[in-house]
TORFI-485558 format. One record per residue (C-alpha): residue in one letter; x, y, z. Coordinates in steps of 0.05 Angstrom, whole numbers, padded with zeros to 5 digits, always signed. Each point is the difference from the previous one (the first is absolute). Layout:
# residues N
AXYZ...
//
This chain:
# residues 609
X+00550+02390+03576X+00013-00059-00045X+00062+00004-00061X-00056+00006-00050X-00045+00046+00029X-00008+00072-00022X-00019+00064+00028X-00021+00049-00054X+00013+00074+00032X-00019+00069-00038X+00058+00044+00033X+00033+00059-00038X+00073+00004-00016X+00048-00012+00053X-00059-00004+00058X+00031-00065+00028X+00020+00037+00053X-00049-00014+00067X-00011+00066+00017X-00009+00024-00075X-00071+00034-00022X-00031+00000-00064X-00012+00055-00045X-00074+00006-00025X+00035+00034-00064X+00056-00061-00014X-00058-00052+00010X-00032+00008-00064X+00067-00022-00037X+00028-00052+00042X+00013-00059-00024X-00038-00063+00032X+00066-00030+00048X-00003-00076+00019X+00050-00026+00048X+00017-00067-00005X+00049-00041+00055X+00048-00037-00026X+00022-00065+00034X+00069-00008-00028X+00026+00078+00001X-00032+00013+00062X-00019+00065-00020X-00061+00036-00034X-00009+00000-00070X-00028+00064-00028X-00057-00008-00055X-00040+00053-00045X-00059-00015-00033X-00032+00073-00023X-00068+00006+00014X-00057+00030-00048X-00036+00027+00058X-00011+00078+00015X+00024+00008-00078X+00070-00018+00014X+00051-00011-00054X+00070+00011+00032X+00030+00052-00045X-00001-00052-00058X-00031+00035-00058X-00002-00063-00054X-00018-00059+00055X-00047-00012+00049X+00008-00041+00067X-00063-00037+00028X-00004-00026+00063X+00002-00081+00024X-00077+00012+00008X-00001+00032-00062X+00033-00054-00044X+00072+00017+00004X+00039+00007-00060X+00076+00005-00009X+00034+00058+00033X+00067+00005-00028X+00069+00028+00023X+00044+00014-00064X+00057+00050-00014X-00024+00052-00049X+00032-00032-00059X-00048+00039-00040X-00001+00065-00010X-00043+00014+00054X+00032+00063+00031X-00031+00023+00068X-00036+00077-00022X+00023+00052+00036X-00076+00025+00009X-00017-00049+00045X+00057-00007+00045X+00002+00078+00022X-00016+00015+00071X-00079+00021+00021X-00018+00062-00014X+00024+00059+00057X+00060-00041+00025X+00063+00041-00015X+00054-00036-00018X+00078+00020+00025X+00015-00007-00079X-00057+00052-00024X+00023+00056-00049X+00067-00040-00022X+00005-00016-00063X+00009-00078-00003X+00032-00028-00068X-00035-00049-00045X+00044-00052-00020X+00048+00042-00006X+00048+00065+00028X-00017+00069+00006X+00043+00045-00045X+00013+00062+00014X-00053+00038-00027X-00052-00050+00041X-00011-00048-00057X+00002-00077+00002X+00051-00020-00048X+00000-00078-00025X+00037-00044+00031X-00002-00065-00034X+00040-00038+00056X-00063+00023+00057X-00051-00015-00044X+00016-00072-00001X+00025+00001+00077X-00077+00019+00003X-00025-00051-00044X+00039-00053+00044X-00020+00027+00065X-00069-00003-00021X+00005-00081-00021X+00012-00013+00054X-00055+00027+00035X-00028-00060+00042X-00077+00000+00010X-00041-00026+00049X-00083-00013-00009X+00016+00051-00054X+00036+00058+00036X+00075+00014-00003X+00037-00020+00059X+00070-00003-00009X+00063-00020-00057X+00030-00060-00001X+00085-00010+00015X+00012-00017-00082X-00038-00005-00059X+00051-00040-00041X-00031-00022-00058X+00068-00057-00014X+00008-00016+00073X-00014-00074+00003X-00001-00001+00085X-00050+00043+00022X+00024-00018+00078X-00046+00063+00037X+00028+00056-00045X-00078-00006-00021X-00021+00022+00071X-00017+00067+00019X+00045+00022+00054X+00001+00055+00053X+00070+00032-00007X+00001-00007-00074X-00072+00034-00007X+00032+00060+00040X+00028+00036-00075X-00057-00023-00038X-00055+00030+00052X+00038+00057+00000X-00001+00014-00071X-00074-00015-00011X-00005+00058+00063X+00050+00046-00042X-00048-00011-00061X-00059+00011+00036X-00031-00076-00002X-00010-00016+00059X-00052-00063+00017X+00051-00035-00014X+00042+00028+00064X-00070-00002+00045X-00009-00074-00023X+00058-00024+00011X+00007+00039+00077X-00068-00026+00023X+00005-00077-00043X+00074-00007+00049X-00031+00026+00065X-00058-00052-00010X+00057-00052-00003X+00043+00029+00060X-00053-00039+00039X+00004-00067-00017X+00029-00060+00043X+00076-00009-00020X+00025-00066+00009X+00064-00037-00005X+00014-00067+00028X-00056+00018+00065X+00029+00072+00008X-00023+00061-00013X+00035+00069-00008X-00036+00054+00028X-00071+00030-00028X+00029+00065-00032X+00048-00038-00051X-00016+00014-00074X+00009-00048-00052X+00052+00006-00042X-00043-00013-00065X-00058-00021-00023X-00034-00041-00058X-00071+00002-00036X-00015-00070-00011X-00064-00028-00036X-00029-00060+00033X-00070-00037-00009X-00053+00026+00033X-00023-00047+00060X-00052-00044-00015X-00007+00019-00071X+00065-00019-00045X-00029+00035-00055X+00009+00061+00025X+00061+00034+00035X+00023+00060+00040X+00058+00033+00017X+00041-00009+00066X+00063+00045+00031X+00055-00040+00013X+00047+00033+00055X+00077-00021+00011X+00024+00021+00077X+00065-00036-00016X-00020-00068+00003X+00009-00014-00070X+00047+00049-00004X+00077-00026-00018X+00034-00002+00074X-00066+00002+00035X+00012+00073+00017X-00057+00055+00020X-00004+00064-00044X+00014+00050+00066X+00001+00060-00061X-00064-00016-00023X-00041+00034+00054X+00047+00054+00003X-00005+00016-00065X-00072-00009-00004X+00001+00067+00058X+00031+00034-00050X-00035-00015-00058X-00070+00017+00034X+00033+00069+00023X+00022+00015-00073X-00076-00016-00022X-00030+00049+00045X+00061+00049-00011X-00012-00007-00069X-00080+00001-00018X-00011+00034+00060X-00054-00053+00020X+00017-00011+00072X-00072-00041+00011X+00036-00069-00020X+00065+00011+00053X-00064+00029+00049X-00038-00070-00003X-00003-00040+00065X+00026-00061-00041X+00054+00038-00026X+00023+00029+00069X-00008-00068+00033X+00048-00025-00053X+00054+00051+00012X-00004-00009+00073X+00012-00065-00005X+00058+00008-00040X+00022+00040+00047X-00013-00044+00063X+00038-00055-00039X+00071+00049-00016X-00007+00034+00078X-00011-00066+00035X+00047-00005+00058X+00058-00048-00005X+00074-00029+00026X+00033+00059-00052X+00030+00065+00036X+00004+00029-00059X-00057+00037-00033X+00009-00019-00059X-00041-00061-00036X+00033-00070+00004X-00023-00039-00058X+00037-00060-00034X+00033-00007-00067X-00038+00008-00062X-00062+00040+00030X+00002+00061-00047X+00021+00010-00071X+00064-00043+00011X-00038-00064+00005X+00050-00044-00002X+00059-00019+00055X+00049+00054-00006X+00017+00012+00075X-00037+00056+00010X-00046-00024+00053X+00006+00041+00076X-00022+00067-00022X+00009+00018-00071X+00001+00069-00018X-00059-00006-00051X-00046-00036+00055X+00011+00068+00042X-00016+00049-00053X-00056-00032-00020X-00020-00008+00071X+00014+00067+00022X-00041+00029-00062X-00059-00044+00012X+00004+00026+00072X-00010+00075-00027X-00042-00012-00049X-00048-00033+00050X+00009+00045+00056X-00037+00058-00061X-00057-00054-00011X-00013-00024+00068X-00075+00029+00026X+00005+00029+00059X-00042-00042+00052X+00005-00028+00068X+00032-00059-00012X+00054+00028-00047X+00033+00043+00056X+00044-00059+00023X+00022-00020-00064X+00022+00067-00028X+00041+00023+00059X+00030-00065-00018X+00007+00009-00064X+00028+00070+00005X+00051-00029+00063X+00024-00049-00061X+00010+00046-00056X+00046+00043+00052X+00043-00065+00018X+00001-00023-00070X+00019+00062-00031X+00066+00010+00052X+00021-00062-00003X-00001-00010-00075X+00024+00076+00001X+00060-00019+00044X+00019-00070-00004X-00015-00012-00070X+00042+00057-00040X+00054-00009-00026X+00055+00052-00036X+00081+00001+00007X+00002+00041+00061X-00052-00059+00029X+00047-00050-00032X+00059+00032+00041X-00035-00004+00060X-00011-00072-00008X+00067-00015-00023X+00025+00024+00067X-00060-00035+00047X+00016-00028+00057X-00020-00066+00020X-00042-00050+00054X-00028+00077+00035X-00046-00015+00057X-00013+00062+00021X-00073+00042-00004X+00039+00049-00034X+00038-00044-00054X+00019+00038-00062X-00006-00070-00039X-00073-00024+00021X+00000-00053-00044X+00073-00035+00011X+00016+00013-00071X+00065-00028-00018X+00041+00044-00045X+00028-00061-00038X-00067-00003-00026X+00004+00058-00048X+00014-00028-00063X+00057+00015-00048X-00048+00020-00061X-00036+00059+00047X+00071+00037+00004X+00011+00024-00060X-00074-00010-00024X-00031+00060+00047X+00005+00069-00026X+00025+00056+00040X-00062+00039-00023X-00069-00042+00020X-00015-00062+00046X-00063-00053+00011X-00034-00034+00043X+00026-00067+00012X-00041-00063-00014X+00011-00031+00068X+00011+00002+00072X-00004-00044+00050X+00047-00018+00060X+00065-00016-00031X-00009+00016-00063X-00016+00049-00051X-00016-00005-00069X+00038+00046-00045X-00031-00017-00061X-00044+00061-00029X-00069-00022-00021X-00032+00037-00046X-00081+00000+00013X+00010+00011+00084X+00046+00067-00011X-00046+00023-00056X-00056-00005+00048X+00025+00027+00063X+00012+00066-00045X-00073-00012-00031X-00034-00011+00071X+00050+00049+00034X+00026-00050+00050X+00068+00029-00026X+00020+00066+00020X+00002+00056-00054X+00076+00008+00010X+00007-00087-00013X-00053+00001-00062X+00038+00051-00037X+00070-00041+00019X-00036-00065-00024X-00013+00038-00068X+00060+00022+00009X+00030-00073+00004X-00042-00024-00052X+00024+00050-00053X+00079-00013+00020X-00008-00079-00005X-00053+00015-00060X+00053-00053-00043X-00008-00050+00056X-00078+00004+00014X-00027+00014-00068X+00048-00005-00049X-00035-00034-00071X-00073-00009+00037X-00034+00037+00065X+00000-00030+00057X+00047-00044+00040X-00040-00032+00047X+00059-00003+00061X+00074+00010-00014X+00046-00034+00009X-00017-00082-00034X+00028-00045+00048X+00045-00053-00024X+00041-00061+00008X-00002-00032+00072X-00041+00055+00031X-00055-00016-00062X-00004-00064+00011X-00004+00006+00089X-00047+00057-00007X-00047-00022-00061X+00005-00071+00012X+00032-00002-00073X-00065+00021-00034X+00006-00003-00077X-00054+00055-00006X+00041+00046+00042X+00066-00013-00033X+00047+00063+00002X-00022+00055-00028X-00074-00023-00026X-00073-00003+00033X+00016+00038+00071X+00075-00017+00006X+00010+00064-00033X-00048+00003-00064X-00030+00063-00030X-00069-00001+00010X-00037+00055-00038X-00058+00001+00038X+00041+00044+00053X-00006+00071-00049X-00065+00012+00028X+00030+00004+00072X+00070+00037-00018X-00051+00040-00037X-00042+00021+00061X+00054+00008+00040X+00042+00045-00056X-00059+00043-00008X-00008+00009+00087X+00070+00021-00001X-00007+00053-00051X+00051-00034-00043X-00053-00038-00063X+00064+00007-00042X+00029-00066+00025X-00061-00040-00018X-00006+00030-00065X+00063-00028-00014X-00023-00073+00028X-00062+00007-00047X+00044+00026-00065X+00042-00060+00014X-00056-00052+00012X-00035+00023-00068X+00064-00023-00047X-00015-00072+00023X-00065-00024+00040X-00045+00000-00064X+00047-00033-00038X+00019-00042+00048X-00083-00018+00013X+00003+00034+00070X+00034-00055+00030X-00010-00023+00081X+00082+00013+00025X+00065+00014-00045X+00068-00042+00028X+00077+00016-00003X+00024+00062+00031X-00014+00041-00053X-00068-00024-00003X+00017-00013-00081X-00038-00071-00001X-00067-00011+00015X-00009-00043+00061X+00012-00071-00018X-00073-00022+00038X-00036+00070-00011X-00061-00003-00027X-00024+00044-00061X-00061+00051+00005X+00013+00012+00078X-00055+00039+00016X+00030+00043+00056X+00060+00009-00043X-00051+00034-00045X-00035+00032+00042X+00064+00025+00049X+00017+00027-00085X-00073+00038-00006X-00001+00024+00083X+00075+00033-00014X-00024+00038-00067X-00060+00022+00032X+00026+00035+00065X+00055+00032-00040X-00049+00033-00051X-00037+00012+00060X+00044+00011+00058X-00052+00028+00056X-00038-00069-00009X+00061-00033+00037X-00022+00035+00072X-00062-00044+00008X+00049-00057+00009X+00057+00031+00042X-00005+00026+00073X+00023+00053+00033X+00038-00008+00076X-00047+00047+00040X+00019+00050+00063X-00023-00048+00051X+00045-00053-00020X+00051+00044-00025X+00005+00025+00078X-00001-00073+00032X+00062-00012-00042X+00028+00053+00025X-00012-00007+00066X+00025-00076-00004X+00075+00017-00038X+00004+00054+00057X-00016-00042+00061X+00045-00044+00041X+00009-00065-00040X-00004-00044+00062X-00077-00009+00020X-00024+00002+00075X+00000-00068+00024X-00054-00030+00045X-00072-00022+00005X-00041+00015-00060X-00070+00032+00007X-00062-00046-00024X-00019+00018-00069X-00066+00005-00022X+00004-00055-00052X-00043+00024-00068X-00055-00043-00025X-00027-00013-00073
//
């Protein structure tokens, strides 16, 4: 096919898949796709031009879309700068599908008092209003918020990009308030771009990646300059700073699609062929085979949240949460079928090994802090005590007197030779959210949390990893990056973004008290302070010296925290539960003989997708 050459395709959303099949009841509003090669990205460009055809309009009640054929007209992406607020009417679920949030009483824009009625709250109200600006639409239909909407920023860099992980709090929100084409646009818009070629100086990652983020750009129509349409703009990580591949993104997709069906109890979008084939090949992508004896994902530095270099590549806590949660929440989504057989006994064989070694190997408490003060060394043995040739010079002088003798955490690190005592924040709040923590180690993470509550929240919710690093060890470890300078951006900020996930997890534990306190303390500042990205020093008393203003997640991590805690049962669509069958494989692994019969492993069936 020639560069300039294009194929004009009426598929539904997120039917990119080969094996996907189209819905006789989506094709009569579908927007009119053209895919375009393009010579210099090497990848396919994704074009809408809304057709008039069959009566569609595209949910856009003050514009119509024609079709090329039908003289094309401008088909604009804008944020909702207007107030244009997205009714509640037409985003509720079809008729008959029960929803896992039926008969509780959601809050308007506000908190429930105590007598059931919505009291003002002037501080949500305009969380709300900025939340909705920054709606991004596509062919007229929401499909995601942009990083910032800074009105004074002067360097827009790709804060005006919709991303995956920062979408996560908004989506859920918009679920929470019972609007939720935004959620189902935005699930089925990303799986259509999961299957686009990936390119980076002639190599491509494998065909499961998601993009980090996306862009709705406006470009002239082909062959008429008078006209124009709108195109989706992916970033794998080749435009990304550092070059690096979003491995959270697809996880965190898994778990956003769970909490839609969880949530509006519409189960026919995670029950779509396209949809399945897109989980399964995130799958295949996370349980590929490799050099690591470990089962836990090796990834490289700045593939998750912490997106810079701040030596946390190996196996980062965070990466396993999020990988073990994805893991559950597909293994409830996954149709039964032939084909799938393979790939959930893997999956389940995973989510065993994952779960003991983070279980075992990860924790950390003074009695564990004991025991490694008194390892011994250079063990070859099948039976060593120290697997990993930890050296007990490594613990550092800070952890000491820093650990509590009530409480502990998982570590954010562990790989031969080293650990990483540093506590990060988002990884332990999700291994209590997605129950890859034990009950006993969630309730001594709380436990922690509250008895270092002057270290890791102090003047602003959350510290994003504690402790900064500094001096020589910054400037080895983060290359001396001015962004990450001690005590700002990841090196130790507060990022308030994280009270929707010490929320979640507060609320699991039975314990909502401590994020109550988080939110009381948030709402003395963020308004004023015009909801800012990060917050620096160790008291988190400036705000961060590069944050942007009018974060969007750090609204919406604000709206999804006030929410759940005037509505506390909400939270369970989001959490898991450990059930009896891995409950018992645990068991049976921390009883059995640590050394492993050696000799000539069977032939595996290997699972195909």
């Amino acid at each position: 096919m020639a560069a300039s050459e294009t194929v004009l395709l009426r598929l539904p959303l997120g039917s990119l898949s080969p094996s996907s099949h189209l819905s006789s009841s989506f094709l009569t509003s579908t927007p009119l796709l053209s895919f375009k090669p393009s010579s210099t990205r090497k990848r396919i460009g994704l074009r809408c031009t809304n057709s008039m055809a069959r009566g569609n309009t595209f949910h856009s009640p003050d514009r119509v879309f024609k079709a090329k054929k039908l003289h094309s007209t401008r088909c604009k992406c804008q944020r909702n700068d207007v107030e244009e607020n997205i009714r509640s009417s037409s985003l509720l679920p079809s008729d008959g599908l029960k929803s896992d949030l039926d008969e509780m009483p959601l809050p308007v824009n506000g908190s429930l008092s105590s007598n059931g009625n919505v009291q003002s709250n002037s501080i949500e109200d305009e969380a709300w209003d900025l939340l909705r600006q920054s709606i991004v639409y596509y062919c007229g239909s929401p499909i995601g918020t942009i990083a910032a909407n800074d009105p004074n920023s002067t360097s827009v860099l790709n804060y005006d990009q919709v991303f995956i992980r920062d979408f996560i709090p908004s989506g859920i929100a918009f679920l929470l308030k019972g609007e939720y084409d935004i959620v189902r646009n935005f699930i089925l818009y990303t799986l259509q771009l999961q299957s686009w070629e990936k390119t980076m100086d002639c190599h491509s990652p494998g065909q499961g990646l998601m993009p980090a983020s996306f862009k709705v750009k406006t470009v002239p129509l082909d062959g008429d300059d008078s006209m124009t349409e709108e195109v989706l703009d992916p970033d794998f990580g080749e435009a990304a700073i550092g070059r690096v591949a979003p491995v959270d993104s697809g996880l965190w997709w898994i778990i956003l699609l769970r909490a839609y069906g969880k949530c509006t109890g519409d189960v026919s979008v995670q029950e779509r062929v396209d949809v399945q084939t897109g989980i399964k090949m995130i799958l295949k992508l996370c349980l590929a085979d490799g050099f690591d004896m470990f089962p836990t994902l090796l990834v490289t530095d700045g593939s998750c949240m912490i997106d810079r270099r701040m030596g946390i590549h190996g196996h980062p806590l965070e990466i396993q949460a999020l990988f073990y949660s994805a893991l559950v929440c597909a293994r409830e989504m996954l149709t039964p079928e032939d084909g799938s057989a393979d790939l959930i006994r893997a999956l389940n064989n995973r989510l065993v090994a994952l779960s003991f070694h983070i279980r075992e190997y990860y924790w950390l408490d003074m009695k564990k802090i004991n025991e490694i003060y008194r390892y011994q060394t250079e063990e070859y043995s099948y039976d060593a005590v120290n697997k990993f040739n930890i050296y007990p010079d490594q613990i550092p002088s800070w952890l000491v007197d820093f650990m509590p003798n009530r409480g502990g955490y998982l570590i954010g690190n562990l790989q031969p030779a080293h650990m990483d005592f540093r506590f990060f924040s988002l990884g332990n709040l999700w291994s209590i959210v997605s129950s890859l923590a034990t009950n006993d180690q969630s309730h001594a993470i709380l436990d922690f949390v509250e008895a270092k509550w002057a270290e890791l929240v102090a003047d602003m919710p959350f510290k994003i990893c504690y402790p900064a690093m500094e001096g020589e060890e910054w400037r080895i470890i983060t290359g001396s990056d001015p962004k990450n300078t001690p005590w700002s951006y990841h090196n130790g900020g507060s990022w308030p973004t994280l009270l929707w996930q010490l929320t979640v997890a507060s609320i699991k534990m039975g314990r909502p008290e401590i994020a109550e306190k988080a939110v009381e303390l948030a709402e003395r500042r963020i308004a004023i302070d015009k909801w800012p990205e990060y917050y620096d020093t160790k008291r988190a008393r400036f705000i961060g010296k590069q944050a942007r203003l009018y974060q969007t997640w750090s609204i919406a991590g604000y709206l999804v925290a006030k929410l759940l805690l005037a509505n506390p049962s909400a939270a369970k669509f989001l959490t898991s539960e450990e059930d009896s069958d891995l409950r018992n494989a645990f068991s049976c692994m921390i009883s059995a003989n640590p050394r492993r019969t050696r000799g000539r492993k069977k032939t595996q069936q290997p699972f195909i997708v």
